[in-house]
C-alpha positions as CSV (number, residue, x, y, z in Angstrom):
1,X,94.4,-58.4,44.9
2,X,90.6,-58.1,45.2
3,X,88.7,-57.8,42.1
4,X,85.3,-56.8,40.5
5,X,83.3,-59.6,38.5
6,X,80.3,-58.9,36.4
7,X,78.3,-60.9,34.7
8,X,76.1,-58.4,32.2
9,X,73.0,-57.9,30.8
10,X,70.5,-58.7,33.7
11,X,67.8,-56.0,34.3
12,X,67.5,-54.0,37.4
13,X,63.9,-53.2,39.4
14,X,63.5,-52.6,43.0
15,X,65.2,-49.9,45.3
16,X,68.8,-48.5,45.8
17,X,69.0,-46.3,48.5
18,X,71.9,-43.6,48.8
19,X,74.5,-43.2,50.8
20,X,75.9,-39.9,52.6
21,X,77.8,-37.9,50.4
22,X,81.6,-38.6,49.8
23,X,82.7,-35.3,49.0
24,X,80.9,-33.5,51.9
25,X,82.3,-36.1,54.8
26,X,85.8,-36.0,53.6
27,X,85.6,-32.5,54.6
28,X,83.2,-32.3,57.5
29,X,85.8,-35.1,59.2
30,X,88.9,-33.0,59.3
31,X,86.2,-29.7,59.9
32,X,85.3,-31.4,63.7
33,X,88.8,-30.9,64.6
34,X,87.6,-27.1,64.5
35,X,85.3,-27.7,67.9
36,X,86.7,-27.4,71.4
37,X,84.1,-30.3,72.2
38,X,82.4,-33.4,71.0
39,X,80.8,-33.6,67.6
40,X,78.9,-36.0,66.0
41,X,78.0,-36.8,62.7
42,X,75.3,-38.6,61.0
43,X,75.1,-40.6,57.6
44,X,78.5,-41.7,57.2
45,X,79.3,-43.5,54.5
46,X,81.1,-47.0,55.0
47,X,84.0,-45.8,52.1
48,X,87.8,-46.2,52.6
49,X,88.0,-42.6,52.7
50,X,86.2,-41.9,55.9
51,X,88.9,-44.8,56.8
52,X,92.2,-42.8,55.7
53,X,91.0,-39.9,57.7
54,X,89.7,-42.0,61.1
55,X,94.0,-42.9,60.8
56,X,94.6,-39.1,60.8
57,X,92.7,-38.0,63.6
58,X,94.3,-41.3,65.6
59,X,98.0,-40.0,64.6
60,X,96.8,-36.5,65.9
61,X,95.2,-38.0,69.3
62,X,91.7,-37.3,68.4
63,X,89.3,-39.7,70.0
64,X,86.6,-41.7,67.2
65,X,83.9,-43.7,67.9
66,X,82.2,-45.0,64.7
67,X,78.9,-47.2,64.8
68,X,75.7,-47.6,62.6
69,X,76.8,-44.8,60.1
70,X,77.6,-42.2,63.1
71,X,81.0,-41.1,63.7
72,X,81.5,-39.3,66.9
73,X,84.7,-37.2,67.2
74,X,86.3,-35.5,70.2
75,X,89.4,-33.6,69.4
76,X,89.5,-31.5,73.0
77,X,92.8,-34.0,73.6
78,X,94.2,-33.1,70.2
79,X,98.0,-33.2,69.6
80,X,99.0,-30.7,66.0
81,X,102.4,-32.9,64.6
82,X,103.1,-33.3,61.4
83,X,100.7,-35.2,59.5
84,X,103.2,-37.9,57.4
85,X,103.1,-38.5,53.7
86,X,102.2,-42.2,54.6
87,X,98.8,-40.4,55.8
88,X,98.2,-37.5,54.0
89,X,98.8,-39.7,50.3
90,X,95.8,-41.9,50.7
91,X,93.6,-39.4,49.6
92,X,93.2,-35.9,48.5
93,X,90.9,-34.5,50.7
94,X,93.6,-35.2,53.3
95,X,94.2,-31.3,52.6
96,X,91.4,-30.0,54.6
97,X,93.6,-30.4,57.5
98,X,95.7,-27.7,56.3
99,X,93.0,-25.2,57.0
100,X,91.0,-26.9,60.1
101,X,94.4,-27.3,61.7
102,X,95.6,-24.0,60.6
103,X,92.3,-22.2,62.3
104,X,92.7,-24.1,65.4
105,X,96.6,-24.2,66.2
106,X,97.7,-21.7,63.7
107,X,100.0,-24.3,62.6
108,X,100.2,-26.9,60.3
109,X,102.8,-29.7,59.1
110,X,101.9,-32.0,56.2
111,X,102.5,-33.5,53.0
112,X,100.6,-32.5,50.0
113,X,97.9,-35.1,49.6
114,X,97.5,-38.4,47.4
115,X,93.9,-38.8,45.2
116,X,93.1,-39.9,41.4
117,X,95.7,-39.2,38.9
118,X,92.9,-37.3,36.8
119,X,94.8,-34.1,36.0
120,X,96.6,-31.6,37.5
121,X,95.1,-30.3,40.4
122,X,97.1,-27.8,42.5
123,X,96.8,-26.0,46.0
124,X,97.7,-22.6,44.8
125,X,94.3,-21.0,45.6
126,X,93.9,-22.7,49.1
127,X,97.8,-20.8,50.0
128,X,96.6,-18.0,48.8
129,X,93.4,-17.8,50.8
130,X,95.7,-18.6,53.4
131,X,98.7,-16.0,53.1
132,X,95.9,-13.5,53.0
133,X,94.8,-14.2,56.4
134,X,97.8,-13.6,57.6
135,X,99.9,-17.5,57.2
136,X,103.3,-17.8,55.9
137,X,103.7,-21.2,54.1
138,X,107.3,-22.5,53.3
139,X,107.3,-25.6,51.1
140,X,110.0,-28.2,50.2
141,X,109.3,-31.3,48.1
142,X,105.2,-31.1,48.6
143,X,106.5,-31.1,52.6
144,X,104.3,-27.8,53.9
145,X,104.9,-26.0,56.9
146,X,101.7,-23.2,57.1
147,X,101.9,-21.0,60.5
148,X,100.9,-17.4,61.6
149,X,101.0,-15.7,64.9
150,X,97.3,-14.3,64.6
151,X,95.0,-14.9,61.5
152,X,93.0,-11.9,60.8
153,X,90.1,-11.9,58.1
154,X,90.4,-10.5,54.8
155,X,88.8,-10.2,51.1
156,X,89.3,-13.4,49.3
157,X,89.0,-13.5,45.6
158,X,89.2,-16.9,43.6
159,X,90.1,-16.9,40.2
160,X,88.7,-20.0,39.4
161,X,85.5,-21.7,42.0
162,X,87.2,-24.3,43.6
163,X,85.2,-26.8,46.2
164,X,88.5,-27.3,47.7
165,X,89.8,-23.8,48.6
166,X,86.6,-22.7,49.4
167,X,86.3,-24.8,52.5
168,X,90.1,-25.4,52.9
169,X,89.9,-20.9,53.6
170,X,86.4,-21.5,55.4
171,X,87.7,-23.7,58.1
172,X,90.8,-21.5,58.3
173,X,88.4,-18.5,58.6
174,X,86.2,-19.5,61.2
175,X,88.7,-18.8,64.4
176,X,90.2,-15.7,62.3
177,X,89.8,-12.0,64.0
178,X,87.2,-10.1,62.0
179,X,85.5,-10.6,59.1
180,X,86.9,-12.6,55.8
181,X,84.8,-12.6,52.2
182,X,85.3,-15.2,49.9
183,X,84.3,-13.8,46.5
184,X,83.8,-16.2,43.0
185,X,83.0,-19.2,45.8
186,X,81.9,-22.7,44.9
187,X,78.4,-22.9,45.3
188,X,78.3,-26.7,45.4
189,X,75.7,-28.5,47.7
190,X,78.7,-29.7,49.7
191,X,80.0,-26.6,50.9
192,X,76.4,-25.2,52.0
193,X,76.7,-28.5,54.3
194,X,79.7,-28.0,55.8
195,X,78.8,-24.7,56.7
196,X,75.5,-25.7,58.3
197,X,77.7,-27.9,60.6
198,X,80.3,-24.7,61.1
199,X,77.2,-22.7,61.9
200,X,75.6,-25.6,64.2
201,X,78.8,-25.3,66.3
202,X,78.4,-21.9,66.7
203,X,80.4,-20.5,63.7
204,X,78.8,-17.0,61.6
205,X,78.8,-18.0,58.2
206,X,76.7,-16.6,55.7
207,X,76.7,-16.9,52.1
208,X,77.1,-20.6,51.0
209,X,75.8,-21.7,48.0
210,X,76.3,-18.7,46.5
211,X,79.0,-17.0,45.7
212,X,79.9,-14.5,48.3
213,X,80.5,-16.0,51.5
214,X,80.7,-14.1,54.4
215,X,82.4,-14.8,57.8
216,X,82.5,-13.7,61.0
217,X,85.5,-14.9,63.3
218,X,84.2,-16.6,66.8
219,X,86.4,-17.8,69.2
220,X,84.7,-20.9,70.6
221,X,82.9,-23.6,68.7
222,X,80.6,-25.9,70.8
223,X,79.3,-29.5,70.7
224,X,76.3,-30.1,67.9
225,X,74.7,-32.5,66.1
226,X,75.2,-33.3,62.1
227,X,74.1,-35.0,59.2
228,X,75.6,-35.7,56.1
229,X,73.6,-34.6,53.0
230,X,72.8,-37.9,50.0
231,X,75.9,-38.3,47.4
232,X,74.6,-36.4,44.7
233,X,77.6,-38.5,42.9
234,X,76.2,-41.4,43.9
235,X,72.6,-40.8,43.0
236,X,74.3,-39.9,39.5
237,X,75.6,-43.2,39.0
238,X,72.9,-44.9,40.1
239,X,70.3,-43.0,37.7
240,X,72.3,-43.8,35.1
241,X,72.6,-47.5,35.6
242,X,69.0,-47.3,35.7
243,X,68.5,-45.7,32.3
244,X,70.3,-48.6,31.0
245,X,69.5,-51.6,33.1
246,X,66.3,-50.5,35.0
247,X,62.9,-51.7,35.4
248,X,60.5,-49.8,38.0
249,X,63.9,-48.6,39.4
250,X,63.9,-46.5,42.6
251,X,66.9,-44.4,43.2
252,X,66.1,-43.2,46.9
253,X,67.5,-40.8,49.6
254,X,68.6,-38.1,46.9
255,X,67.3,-34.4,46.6
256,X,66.8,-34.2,42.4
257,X,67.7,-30.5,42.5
258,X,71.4,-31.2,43.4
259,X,71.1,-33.0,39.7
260,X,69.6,-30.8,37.4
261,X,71.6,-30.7,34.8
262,X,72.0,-34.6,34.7
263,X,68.7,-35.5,34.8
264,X,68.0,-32.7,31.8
265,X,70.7,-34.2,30.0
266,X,69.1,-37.6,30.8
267,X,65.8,-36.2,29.5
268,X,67.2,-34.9,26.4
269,X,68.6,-38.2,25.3
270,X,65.2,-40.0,25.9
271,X,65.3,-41.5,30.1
272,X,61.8,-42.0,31.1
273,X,61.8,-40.4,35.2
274,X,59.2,-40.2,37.6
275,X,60.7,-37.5,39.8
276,X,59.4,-37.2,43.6
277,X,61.0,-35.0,46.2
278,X,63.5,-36.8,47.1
279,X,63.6,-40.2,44.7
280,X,63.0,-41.0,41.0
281,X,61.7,-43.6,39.8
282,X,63.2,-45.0,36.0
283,X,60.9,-46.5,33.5
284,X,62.2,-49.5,30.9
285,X,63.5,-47.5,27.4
286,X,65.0,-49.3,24.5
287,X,66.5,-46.5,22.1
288,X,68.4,-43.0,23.0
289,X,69.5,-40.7,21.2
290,X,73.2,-38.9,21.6
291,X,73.6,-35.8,23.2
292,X,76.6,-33.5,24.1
293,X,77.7,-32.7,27.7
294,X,80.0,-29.7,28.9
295,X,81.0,-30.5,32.3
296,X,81.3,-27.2,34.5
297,X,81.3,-25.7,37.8
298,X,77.7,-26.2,39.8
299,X,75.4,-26.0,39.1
300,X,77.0,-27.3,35.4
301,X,77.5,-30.8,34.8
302,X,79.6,-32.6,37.0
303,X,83.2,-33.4,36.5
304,X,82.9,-36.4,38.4
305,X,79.3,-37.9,36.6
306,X,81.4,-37.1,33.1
307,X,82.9,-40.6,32.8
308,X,80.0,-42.3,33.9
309,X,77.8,-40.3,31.3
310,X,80.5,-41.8,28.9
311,X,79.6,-45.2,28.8
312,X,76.1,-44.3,28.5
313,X,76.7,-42.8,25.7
314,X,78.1,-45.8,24.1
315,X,74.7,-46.8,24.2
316,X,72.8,-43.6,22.6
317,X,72.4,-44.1,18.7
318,X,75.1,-41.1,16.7
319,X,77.4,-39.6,18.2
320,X,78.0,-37.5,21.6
321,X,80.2,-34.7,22.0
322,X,81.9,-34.6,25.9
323,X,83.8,-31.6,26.6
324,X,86.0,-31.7,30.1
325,X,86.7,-28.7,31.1
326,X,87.9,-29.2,34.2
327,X,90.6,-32.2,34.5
328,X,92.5,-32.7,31.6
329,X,93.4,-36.4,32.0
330,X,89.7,-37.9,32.5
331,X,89.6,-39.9,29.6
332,X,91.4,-42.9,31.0
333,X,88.4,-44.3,31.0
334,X,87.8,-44.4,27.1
335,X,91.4,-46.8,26.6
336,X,89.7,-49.3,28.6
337,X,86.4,-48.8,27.5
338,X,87.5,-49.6,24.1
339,X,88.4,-52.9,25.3
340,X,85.2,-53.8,25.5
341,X,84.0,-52.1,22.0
342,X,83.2,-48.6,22.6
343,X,83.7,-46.7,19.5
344,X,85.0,-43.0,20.0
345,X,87.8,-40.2,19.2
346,X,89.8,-38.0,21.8
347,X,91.0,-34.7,20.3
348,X,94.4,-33.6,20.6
349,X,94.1,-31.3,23.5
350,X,92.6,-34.3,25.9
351,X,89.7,-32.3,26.7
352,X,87.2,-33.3,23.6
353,X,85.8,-36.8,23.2
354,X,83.2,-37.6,20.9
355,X,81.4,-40.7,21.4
356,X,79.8,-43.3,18.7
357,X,77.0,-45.2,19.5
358,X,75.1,-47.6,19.8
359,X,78.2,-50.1,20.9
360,X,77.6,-53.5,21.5
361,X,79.7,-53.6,24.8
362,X,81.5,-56.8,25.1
363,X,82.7,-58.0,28.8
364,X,86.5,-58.5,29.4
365,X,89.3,-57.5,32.0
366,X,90.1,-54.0,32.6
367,X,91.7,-51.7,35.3
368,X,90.3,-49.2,37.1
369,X,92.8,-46.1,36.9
370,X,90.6,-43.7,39.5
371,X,87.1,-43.6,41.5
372,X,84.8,-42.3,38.6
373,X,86.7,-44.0,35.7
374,X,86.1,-47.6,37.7
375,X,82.6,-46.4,38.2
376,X,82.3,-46.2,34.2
377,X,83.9,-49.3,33.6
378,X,81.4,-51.1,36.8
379,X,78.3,-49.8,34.6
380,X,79.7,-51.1,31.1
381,X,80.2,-54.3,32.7
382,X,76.7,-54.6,33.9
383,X,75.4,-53.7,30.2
384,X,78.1,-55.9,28.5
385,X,77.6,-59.2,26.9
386,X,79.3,-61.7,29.0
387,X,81.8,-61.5,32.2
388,X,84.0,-58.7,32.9
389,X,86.7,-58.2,35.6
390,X,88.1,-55.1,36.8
391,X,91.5,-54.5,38.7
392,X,92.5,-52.1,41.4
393,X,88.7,-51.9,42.6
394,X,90.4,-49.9,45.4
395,X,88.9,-47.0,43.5
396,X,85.6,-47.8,43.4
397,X,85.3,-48.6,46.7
398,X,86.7,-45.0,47.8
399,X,83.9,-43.6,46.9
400,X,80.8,-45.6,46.6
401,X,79.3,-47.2,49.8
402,X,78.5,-51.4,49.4
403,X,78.1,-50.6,45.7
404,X,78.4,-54.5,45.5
405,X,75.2,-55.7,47.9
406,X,73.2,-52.5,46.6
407,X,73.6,-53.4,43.5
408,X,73.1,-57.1,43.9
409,X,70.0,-56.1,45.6
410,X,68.2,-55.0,42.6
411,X,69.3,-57.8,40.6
412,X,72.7,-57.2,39.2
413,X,75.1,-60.2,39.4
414,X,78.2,-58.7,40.7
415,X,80.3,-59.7,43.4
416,X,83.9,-59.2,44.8
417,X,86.3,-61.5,44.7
């Protein structure tokens, strides 16, 4: 099995440029399906997720053509069968084929989809969305059958914000007679992009970002043009490696507002930024200070920067306090992070870590156990004294495009092998 070497403690100056947004493609791919013509997006990232879903749209007959970070799908030859759990456990976003097949055929047969073992994370809210445009779902062993005769729109109200359902009932909703309202939406950057390419095909929706959404049912979506927004995850990552290894380092192809609560976390511990419109620039800082994160909804702190923050605050003198109030199994991360001399204490309840620093972070071999967790472990091993491995890299590579070469770009010796 392929694994992550790192040899630590080598400073970082030049540019890393960002990729297109994981958590925006893995939806917009299965959203194309929606269009009675050709569609292509811009962008792309090279990640093994865009992968897992080019197999689905092959085992459903869909035509790809994928070249220079462009992806151009034509579903007009489209077969609806039952999507396999072989396919759908790859990855979890596998799910918004549930509603773009559901809003095109008015039928859909799959198995509930794979992803990181971070926590429960159920699809109660997407079923609801769709029962209440009109869907009757029967389920046996996470096999789902969701079919209607006619979807027709209706008020939608989440009880909790969820990225997922929000577009899982948006692409459901665009084909649906009348109008549907989803109210207590996500507002994340990802769903305002994914309805920009439902509205570039010719869909009416209204409302994203905030959230009320509003949608009007068409009948016919048309051929368009797309681009995938930066990875605001990505950028994340990036600007925190930079806090800690960087030099003069230019994080590039990012839009700082989708970060705000990062980079004022970053602030408050001491991270010197020169922010442009759509880069920063890190400055060369010995000594932070700890500070305490709440990770929340958007625009809150991000879930999925929250293990990543961690190991930087192995490196921020006293102590941190991280409250997850999302996942309740993201501190896989700490166990191996401990390995290498982090200092901290998870509270009973999984969902409280405080965080001791400063740790002298010592390399070694650790496993990944999912994407962000391997992302915190890749950044502790580019800080640590030493060489560190890391195991089941598969992870990583889900979700962060040539991590490796960007990286070694700016300096970093890391390399796969």
């Amino acid at each position: 099995m392929p694994k992550i070497k790192i040899e630590g403690g080598h400073q970082l100056t030049g540019t890393i440029t960002v990729s297109g947004a994981k958590n925006s493609v893995v939806a917009l791919i299965p959203a194309a399906i929606l269009c009675d013509e050709k569609v292509k997006i811009s962008n792309v990232p090279n990640i093994t997720d865009v992968n897992d879903l080019e197999n689905i749209l092959d085992h459903l007959n869909a035509t790809t053509v994928r070249k220079d970070g462009t992806i151009e799908i034509n579903s007009s030859d489209i077969i609806n069968k039952e999507i396999t759990y072989e396919l759908s456990k790859k990855l979890r976003a596998s799910y918004y084929f549930m509603g773009a097949l559901l809003g095109r055929f008015k039928k859909v047969d799959m198995y509930f989809p794979g992803g990181c073992a971070i926590g429960a994370r159920p699809i109660n809210l997407h079923l609801k969305g769709f029962e209440l445009l009109g869907a009757k779902i029967t389920e046996e062993d996470n096999h789902f059958i969701i079919e209607a005769d006619k979807l027709k729109g209706n008020n939608i109200y989440l009880d909790f914000p969820s990225v997922g359902a929000t577009i899982n009932i948006m692409l459901a909703a665009v084909k649906a007679k009348g109008k549907t309202i989803i109210d207590n939406a996500a507002q994340e950057p990802e769903i305002v992009n994914i309805a920009t390419f439902l509205n570039n095909m010719g869909a009416k929706i209204k409302g994203a970002g905030t959230s009320t959404i509003t949608i009007i049912g068409v009948k016919y979506l048309h051929s368009c043009f797309h681009e995938v927004i930066p990875d605001r995850i990505e950028a994340g990552t990036y600007l925190i490696i930079g806090a800690l290894l960087g030099k003069k380092l230019k994080i590039a192809n990012m839009i700082p507002n989708h970060l705000e609560a990062l980079i004022a976390k970053l602030t408050e511990a001491g991270v010197d930024m020169e922010i442009g419109i759509d880069n920063i620039i890190i400055n060369e800082v010995k000594d932070y200070k700890a500070v305490d994160i709440k990770t929340l909804v958007y625009p809150g702190f991000a879930t999925d920067l929250q293990q990543v923050m961690a190991t930087f605050l192995t490196q921020c003198k006293g102590k941190s306090l991280i409250e997850e109030t999302i996942y309740e199994n993201r501190f896989q991360n700490l166990l191996r992070l401990e390995k290498m001399g982090a200092e901290f204490k998870i509270a009973p309840d999984n969902r409280i870590a405080v965080i001791k620093g400063k740790a002298k972070l010592k390399g070694t071999y650790v496993d990944a156990t999912d994407l962000r967790g391997g992302a915190s472990l890749l950044v502790a091993g580019l800080i640590a004294e030493g060489e560190t491995t890391i195991d089941n890299i598969s992870y990583i590579l889900r979700g962060y495009d040539q991590i490796i070469e960007k990286l070694t770009e700016v300096g970093a010796k890391i390399e796969i092998i």
